[in-house]
N, CA, C and O atoms as a Tinker XYZ file with bonds, in Angstrom:
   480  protein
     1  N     21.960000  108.754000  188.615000    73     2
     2  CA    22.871000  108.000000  189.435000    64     1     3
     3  C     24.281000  108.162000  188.866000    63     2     4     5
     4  O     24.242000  108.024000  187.644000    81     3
     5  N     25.291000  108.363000  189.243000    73     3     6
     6  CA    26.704000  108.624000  189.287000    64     5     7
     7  C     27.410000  107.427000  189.140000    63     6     8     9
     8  O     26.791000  106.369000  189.259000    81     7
     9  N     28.824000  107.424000  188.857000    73     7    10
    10  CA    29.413000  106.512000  187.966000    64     9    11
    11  C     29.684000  105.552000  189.484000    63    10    12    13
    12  O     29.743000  106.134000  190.567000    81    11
    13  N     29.805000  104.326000  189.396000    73    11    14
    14  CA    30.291000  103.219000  190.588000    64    13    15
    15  C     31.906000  103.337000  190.796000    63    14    16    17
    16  O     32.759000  102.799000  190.090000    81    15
    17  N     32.133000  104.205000  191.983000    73    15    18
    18  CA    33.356000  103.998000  192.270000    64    17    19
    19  C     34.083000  102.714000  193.559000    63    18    20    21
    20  O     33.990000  102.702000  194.786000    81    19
    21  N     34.534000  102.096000  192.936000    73    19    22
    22  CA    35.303000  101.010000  194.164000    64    21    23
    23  C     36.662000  101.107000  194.454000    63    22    24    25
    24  O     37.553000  101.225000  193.614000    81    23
    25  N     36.810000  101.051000  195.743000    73    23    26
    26  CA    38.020000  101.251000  196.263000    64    25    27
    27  C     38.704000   99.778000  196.867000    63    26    28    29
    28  O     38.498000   99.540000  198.058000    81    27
    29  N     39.302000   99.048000  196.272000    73    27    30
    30  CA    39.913000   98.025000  197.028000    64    29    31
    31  C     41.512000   98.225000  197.552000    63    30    32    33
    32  O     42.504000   98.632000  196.947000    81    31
    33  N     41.386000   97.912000  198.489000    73    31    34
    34  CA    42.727000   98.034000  199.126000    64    33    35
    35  C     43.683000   96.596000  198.931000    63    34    36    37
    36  O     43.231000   95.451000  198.916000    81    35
    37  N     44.923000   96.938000  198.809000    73    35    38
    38  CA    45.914000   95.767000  198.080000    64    37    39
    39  C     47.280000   96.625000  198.776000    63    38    40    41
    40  O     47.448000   97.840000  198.879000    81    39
    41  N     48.056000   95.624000  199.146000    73    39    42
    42  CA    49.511000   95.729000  199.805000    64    41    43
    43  C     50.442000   95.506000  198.398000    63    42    44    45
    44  O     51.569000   95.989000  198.512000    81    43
    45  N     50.211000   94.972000  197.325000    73    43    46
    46  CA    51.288000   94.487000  196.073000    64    45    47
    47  C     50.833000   93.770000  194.870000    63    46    48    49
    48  O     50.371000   92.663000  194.594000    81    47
    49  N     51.142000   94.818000  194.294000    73    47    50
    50  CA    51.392000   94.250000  192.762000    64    49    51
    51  C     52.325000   93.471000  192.304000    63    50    52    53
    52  O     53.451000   93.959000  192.404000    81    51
    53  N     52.250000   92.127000  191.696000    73    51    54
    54  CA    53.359000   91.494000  191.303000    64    53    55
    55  C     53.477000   91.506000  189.560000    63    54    56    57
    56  O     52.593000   91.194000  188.762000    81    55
    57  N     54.810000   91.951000  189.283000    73    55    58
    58  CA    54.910000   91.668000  188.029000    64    57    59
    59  C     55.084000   90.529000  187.259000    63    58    60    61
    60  O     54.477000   89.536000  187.661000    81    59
    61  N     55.811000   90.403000  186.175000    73    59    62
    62  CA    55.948000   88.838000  185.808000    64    61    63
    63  C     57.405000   88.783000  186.188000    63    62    64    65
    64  O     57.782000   87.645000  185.906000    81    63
    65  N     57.862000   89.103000  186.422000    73    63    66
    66  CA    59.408000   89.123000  186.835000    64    65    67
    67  C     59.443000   88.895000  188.456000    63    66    68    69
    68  O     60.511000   88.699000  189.036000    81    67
    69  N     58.326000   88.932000  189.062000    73    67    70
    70  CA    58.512000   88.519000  190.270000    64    69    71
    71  C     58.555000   86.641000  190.461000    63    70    72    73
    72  O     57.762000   85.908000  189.871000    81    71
    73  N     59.816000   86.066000  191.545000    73    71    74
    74  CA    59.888000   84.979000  191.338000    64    73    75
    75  C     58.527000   84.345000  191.983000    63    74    76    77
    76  O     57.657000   85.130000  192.359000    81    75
    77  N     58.306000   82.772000  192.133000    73    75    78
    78  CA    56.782000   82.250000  192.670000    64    77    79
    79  C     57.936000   82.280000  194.179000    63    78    80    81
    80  O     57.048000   82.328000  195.030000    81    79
    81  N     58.677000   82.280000  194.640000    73    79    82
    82  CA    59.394000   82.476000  195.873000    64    81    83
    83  C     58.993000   83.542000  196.571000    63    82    84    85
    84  O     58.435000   83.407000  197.660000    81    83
    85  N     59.308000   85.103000  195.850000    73    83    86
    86  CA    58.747000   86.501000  195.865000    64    85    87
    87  C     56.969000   86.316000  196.311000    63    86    88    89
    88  O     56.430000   86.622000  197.375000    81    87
    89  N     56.589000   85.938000  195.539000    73    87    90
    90  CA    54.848000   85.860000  195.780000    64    89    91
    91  C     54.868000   85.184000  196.786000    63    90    92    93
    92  O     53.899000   85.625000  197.403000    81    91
    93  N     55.155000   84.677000  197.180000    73    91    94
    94  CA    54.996000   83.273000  198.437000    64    93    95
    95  C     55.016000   84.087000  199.524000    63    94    96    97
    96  O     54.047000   84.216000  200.271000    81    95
    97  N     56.654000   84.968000  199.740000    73    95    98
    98  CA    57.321000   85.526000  201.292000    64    97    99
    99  C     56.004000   86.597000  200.928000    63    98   100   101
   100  O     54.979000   86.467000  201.596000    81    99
   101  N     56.053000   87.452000  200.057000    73    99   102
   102  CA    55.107000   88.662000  199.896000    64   101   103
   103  C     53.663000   88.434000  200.386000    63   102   104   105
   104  O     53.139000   89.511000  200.674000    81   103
   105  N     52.804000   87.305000  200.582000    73   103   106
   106  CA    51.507000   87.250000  200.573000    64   105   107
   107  C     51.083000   85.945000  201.275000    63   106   108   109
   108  O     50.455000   85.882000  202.332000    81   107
   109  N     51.385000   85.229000  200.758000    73   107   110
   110  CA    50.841000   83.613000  201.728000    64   109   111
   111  C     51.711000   83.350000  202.905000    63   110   112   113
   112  O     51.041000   83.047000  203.893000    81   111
   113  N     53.447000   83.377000  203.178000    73   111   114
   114  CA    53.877000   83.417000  204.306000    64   113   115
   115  C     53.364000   83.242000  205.737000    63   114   116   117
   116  O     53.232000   82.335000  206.559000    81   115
   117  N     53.065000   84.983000  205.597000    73   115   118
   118  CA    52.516000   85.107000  206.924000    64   117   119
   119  C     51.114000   84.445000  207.256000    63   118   120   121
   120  O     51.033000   83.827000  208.318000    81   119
   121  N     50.180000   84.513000  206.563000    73   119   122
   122  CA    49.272000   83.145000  206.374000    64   121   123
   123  C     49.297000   81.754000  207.160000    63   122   124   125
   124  O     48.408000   81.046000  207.633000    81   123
   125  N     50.488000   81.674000  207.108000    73   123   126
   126  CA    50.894000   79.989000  206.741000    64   125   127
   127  C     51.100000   80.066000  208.362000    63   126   128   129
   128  O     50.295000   79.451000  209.061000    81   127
   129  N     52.299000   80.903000  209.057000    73   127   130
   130  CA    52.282000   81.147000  210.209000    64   129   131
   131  C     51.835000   81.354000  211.181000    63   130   132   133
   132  O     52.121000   80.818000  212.252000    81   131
   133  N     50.641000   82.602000  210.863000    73   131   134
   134  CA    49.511000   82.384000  211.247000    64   133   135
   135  C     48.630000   81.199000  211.548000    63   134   136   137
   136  O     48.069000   81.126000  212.641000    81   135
   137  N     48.509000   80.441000  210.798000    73   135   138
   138  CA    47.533000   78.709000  210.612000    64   137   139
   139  C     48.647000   78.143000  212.076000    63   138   140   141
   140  O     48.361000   77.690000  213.184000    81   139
   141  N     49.606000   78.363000  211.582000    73   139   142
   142  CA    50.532000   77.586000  212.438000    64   141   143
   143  C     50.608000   77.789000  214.222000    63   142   144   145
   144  O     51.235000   77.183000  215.091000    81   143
   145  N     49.599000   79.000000  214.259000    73   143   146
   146  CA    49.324000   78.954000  215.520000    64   145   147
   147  C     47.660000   78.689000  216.115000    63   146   148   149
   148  O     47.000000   78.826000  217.145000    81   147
   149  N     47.520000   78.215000  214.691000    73   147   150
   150  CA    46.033000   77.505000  215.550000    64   149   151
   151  C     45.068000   78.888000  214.806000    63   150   152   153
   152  O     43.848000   78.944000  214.958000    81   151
   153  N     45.473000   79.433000  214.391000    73   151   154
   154  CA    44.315000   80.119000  213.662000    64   153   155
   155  C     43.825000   80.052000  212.034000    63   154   156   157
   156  O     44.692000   79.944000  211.167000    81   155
   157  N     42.507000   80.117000  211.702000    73   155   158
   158  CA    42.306000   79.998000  210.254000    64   157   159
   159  C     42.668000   81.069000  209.368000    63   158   160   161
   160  O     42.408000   82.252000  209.590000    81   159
   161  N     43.703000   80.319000  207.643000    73   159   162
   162  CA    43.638000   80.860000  206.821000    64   161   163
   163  C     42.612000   80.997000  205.445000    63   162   164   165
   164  O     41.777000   80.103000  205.306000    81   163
   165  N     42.644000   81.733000  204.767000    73   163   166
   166  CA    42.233000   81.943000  203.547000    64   165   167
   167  C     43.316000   82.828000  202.471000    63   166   168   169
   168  O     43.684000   84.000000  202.560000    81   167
   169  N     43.651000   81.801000  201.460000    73   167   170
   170  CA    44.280000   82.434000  200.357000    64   169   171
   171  C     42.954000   82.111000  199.452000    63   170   172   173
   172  O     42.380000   81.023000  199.409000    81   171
   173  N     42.471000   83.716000  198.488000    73   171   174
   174  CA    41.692000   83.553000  197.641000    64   173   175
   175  C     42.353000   83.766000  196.257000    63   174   176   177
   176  O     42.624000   84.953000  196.072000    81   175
   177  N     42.699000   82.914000  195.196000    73   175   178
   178  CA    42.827000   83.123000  193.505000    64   177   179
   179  C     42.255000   83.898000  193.124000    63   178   180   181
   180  O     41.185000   83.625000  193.669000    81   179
   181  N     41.997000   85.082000  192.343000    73   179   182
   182  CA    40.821000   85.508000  191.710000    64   181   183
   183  C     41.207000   86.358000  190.707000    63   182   184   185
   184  O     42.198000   87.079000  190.823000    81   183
   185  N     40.158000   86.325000  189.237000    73   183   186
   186  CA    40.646000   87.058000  188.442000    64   185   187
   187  C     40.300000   85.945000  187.014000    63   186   188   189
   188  O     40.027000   84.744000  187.025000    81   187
   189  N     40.502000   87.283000  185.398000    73   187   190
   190  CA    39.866000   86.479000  185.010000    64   189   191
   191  C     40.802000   85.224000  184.269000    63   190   192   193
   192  O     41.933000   84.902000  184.633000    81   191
   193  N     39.996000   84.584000  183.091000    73   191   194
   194  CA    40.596000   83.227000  182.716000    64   193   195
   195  C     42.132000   83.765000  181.890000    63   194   196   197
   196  O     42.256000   84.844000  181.311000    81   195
   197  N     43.050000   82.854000  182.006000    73   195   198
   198  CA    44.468000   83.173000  181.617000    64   197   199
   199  C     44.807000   84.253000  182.204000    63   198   200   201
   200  O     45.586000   84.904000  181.507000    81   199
   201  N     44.455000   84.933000  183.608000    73   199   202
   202  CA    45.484000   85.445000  184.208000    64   201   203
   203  C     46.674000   85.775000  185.058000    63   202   204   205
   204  O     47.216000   86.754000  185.570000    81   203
   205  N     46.862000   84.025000  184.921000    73   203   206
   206  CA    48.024000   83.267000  185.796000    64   205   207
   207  C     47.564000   82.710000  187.027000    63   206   208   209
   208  O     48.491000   82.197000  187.654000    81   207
   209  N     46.289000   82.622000  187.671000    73   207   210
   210  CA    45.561000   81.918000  188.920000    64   209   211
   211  C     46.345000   80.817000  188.984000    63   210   212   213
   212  O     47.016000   80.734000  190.013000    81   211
   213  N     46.499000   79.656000  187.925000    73   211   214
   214  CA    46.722000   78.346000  188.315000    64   213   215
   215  C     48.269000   78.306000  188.064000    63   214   216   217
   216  O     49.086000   77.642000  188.702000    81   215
   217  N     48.385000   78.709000  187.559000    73   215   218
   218  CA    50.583000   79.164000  188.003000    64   217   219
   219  C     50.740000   79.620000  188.752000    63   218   220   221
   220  O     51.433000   78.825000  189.388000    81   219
   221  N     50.585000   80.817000  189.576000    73   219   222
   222  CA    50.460000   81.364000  190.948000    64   221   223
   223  C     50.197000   79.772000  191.716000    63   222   224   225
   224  O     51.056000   78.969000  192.081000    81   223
   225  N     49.250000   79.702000  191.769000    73   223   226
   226  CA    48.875000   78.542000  192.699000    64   225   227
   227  C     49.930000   77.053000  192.790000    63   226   228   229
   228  O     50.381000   76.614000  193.848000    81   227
   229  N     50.177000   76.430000  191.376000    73   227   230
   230  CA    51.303000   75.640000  191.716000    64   229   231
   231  C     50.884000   74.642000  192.282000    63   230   232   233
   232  O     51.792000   73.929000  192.709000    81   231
   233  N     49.693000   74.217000  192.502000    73   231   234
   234  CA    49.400000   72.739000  192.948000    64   233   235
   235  C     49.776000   71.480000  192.362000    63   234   236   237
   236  O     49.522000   71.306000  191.171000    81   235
   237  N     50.450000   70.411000  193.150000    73   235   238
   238  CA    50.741000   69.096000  192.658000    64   237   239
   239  C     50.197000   68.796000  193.224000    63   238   240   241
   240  O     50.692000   69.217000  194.270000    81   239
   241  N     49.201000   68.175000  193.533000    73   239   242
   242  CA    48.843000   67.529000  195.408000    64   241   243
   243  C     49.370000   65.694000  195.486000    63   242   244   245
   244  O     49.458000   65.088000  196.554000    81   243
   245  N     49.654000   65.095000  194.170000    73   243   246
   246  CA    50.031000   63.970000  194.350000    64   245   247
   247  C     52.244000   64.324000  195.018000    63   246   248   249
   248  O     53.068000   63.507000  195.427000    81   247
   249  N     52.312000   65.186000  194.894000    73   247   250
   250  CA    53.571000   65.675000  195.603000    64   249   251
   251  C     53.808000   65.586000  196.885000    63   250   252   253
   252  O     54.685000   64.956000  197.476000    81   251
   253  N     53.025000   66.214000  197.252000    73   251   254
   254  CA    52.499000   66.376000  198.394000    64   253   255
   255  C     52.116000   65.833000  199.599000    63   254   256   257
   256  O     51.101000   66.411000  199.987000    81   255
   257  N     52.523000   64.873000  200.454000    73   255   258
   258  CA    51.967000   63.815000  201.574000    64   257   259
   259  C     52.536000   64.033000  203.008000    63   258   260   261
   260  O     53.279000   64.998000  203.188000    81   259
   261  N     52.278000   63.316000  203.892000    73   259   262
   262  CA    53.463000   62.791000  204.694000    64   261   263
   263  C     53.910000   61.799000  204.901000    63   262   264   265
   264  O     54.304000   61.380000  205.989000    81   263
   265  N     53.918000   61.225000  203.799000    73   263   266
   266  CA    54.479000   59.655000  202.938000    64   265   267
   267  C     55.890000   60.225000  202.605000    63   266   268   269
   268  O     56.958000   59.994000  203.171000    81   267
   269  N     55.575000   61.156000  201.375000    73   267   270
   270  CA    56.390000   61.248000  200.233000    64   269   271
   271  C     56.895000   63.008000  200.791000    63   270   272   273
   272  O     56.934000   63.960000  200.012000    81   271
   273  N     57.155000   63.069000  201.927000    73   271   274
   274  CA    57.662000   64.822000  202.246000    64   273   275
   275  C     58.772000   64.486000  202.492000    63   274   276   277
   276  O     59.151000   63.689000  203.350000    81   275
   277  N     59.523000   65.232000  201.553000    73   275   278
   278  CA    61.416000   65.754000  201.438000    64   277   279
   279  C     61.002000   67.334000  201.948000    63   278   280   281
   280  O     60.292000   68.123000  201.324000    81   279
   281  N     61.383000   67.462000  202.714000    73   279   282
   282  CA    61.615000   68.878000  203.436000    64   281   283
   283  C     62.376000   69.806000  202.809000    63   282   284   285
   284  O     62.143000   71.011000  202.909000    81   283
   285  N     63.654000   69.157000  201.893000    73   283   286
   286  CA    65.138000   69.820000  201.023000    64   285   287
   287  C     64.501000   70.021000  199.711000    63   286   288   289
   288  O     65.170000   70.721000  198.950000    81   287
   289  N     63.009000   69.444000  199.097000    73   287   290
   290  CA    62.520000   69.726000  197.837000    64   289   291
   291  C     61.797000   70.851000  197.521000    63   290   292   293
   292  O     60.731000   70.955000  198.128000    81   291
   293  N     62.098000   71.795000  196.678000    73   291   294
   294  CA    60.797000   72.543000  196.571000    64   293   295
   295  C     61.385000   73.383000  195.432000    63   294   296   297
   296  O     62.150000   74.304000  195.717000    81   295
   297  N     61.065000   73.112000  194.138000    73   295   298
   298  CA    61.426000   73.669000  193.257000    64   297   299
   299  C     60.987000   75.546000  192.847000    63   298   300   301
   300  O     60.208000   76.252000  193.487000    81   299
   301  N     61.408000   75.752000  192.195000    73   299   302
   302  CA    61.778000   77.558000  191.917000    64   301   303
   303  C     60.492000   77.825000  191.575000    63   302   304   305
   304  O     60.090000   78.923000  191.960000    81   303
   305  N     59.495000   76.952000  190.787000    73   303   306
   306  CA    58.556000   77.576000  189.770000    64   305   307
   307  C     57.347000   76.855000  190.456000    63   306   308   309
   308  O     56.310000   76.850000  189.792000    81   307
   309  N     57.317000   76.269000  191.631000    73   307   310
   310  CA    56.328000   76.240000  192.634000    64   309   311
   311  C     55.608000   76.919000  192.965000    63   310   312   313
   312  O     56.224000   77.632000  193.757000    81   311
   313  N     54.608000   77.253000  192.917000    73   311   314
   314  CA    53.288000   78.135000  193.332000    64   313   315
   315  C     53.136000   77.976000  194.535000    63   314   316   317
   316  O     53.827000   77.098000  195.051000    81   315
   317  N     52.233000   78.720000  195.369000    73   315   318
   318  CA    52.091000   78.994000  196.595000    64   317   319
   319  C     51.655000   78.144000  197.885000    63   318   320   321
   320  O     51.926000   78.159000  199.086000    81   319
   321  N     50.526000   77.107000  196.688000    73   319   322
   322  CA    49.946000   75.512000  197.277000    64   321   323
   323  C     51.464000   74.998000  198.076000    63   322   324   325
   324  O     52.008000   75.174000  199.166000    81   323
   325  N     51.713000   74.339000  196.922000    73   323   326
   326  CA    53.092000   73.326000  197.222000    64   325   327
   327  C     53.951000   73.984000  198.420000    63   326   328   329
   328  O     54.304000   73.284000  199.370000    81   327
   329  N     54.246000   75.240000  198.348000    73   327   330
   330  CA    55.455000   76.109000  199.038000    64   329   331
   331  C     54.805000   76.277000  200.616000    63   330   332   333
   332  O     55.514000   76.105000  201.608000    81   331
   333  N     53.511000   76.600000  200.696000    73   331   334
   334  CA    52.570000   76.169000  202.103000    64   333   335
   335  C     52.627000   75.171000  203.016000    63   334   336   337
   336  O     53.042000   75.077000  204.171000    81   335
   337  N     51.837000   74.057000  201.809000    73   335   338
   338  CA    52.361000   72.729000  202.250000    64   337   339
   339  C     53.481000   72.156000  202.154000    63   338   340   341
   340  O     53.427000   70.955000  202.417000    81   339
   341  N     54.763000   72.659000  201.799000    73   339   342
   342  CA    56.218000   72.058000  202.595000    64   341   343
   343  C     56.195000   72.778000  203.752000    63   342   344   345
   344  O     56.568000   72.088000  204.701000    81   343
   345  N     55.820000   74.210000  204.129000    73   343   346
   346  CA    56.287000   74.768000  205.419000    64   345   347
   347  C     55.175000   73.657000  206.367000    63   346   348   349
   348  O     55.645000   72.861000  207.180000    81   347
   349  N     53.912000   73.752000  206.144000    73   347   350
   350  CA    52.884000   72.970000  207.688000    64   349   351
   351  C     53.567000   71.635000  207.583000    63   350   352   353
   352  O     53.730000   71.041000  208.648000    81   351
   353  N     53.847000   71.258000  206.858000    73   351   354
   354  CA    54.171000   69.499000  206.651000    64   353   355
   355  C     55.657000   69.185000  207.243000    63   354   356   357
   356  O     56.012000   68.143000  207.794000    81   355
   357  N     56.520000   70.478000  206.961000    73   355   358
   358  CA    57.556000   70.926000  208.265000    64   357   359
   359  C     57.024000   70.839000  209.827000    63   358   360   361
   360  O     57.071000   70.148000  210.844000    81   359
   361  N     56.507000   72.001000  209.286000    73   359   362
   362  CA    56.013000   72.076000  210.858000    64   361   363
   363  C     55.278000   70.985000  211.973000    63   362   364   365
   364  O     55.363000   70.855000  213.194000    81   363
   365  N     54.484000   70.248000  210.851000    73   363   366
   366  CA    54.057000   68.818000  211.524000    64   365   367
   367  C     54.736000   68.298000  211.711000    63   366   368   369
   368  O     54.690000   68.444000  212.932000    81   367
   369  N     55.645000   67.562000  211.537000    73   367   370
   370  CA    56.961000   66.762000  211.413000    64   369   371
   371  C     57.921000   67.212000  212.588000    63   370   372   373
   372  O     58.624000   66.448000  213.249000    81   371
   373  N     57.808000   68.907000  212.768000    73   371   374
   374  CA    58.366000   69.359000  214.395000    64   373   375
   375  C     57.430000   69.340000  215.275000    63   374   376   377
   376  O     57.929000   69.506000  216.388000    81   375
   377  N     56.149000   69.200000  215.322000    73   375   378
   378  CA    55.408000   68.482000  216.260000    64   377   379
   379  C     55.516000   67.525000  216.709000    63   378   380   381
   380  O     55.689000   67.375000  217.918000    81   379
   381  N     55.436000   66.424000  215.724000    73   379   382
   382  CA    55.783000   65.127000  215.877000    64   381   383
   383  C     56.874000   64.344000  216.766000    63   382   384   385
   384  O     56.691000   63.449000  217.591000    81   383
   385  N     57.874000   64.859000  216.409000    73   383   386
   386  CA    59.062000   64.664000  217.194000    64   385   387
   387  C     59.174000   65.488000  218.305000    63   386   388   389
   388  O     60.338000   65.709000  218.639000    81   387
   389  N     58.275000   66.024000  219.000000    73   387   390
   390  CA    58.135000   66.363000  220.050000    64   389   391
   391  C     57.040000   65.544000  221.213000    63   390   392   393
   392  O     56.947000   65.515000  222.440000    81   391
   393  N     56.282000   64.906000  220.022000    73   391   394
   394  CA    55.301000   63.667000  220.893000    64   393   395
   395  C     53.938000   64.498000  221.300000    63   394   396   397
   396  O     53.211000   64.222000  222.255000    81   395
   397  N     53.784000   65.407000  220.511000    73   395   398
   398  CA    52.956000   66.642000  220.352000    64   397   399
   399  C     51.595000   65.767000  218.444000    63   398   400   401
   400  O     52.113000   65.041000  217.595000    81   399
   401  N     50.623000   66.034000  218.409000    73   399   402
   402  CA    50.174000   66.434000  217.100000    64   401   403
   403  C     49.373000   67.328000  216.570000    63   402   404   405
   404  O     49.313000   68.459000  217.052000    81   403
   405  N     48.800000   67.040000  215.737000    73   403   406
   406  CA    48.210000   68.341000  214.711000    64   405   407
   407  C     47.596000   67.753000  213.884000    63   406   408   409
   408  O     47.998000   66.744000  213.304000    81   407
   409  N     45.665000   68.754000  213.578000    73   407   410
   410  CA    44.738000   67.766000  212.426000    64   409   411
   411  C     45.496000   69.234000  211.715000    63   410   412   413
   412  O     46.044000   70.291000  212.030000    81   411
   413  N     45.065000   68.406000  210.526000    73   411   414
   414  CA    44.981000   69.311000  209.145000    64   413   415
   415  C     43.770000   69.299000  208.088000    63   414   416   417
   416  O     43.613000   68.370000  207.296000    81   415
   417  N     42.957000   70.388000  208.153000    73   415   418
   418  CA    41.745000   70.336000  207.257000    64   417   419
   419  C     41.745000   71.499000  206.004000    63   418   420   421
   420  O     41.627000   72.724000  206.015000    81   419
   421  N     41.866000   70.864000  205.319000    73   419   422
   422  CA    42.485000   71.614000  203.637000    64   421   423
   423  C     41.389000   71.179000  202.857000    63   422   424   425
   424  O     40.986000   70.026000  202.702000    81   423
   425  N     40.718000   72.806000  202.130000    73   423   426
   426  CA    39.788000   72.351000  201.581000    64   425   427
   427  C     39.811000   73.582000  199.811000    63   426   428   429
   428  O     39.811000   74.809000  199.907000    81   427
   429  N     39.825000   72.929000  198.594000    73   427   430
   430  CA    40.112000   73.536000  197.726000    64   429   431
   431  C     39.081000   73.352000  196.803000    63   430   432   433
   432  O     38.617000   72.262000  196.468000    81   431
   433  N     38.639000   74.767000  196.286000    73   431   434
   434  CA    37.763000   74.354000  195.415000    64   433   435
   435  C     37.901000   75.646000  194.313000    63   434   436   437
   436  O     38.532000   76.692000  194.469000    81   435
   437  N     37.079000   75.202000  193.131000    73   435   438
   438  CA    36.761000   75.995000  192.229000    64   437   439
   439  C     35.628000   76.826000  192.060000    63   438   440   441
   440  O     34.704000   76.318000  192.696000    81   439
   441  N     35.289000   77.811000  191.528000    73   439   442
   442  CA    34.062000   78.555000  191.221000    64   441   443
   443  C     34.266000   79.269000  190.315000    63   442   444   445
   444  O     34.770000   80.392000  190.325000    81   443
   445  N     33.825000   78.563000  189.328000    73   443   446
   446  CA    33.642000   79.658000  187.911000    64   445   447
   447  C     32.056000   79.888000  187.111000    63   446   448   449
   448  O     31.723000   79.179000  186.161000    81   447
   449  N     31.397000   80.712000  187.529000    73   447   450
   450  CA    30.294000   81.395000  186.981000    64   449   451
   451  C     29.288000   80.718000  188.116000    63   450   452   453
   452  O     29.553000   81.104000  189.254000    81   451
   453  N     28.190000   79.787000  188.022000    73   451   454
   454  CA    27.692000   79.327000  188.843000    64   453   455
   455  C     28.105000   77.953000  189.376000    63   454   456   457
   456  O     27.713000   77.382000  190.394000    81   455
   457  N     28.948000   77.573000  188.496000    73   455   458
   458  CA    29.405000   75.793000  188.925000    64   457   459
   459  C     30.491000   75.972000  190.243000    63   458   460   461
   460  O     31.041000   77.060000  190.418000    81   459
   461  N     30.665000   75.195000  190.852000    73   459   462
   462  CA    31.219000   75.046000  192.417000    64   461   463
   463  C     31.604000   73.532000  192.249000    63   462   464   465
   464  O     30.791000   72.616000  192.372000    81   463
   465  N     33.363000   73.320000  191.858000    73   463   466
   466  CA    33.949000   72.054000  191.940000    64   465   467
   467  C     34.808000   72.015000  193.065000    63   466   468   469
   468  O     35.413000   73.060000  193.304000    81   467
   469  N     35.012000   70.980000  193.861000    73   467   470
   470  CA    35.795000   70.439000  194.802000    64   469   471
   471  C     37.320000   69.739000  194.205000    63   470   472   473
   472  O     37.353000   68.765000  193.453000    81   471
   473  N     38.313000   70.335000  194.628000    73   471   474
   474  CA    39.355000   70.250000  193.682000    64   473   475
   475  C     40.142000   68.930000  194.209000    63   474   476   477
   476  O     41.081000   68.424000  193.595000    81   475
   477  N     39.672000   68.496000  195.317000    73   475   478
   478  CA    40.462000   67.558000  195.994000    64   477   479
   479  C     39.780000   66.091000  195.240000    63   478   480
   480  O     40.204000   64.980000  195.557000    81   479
């Protein structure tokens, strides 16, 4: 049997010099826009331990509401979570004031080896 060759296909490499702004427009963006018309996303993390997954990602979720949403907030070193949820939480908010609404079903979890945690 012959050596296992895999071919995965990838649009971008990010270096460390790329800002979490850069990663955001580059990869989750259009995502987000997408959702925004009524269709489902998936952003998947993956990779191994300490290789920036949970910096990439950038989750606060106590940040996060439509209690506590400043639309003008969103700091530089924000990961992709947070930077998502200011754009839909925008975008709800221009629903809203149109007398229009919108569910939101957000579901986050972990998987490392066989364990499966619910991050919410």
């Amino acid at each position: 049997m012959g050596p296992y060759i895999s071919t995965n296909p990838f649009n971008y490499v990010f270096s460390n010099v790329n800002s979490q702004e850069n990663v955001y427009y580059q990869s989750v963006h259009s995502l987000v826009e997408h959702f925004h018309k009524g269709k489902n996303s998936l952003v998947l993390a993956y990779g191994q331990m300490g290789s920036g997954k949970t910096y990439t990602i950038g989750f606060q979720p106590e940040d996060y509401s439509l209690e506590n949403f400043n639309p003008d907030i969103i700091g530089n070193d924000l990961g992709f979570v947070p930077r998502a949820f200011q754009e839909t939480l925008s975008y709800i908010h221009l629903l809203k004031s149109q007398g229009r609404t919108a569910n939101l079903l957000v579901t986050f979890i972990a998987i490392s080896c066989e364990d499966i945690a619910d991050l919410l």
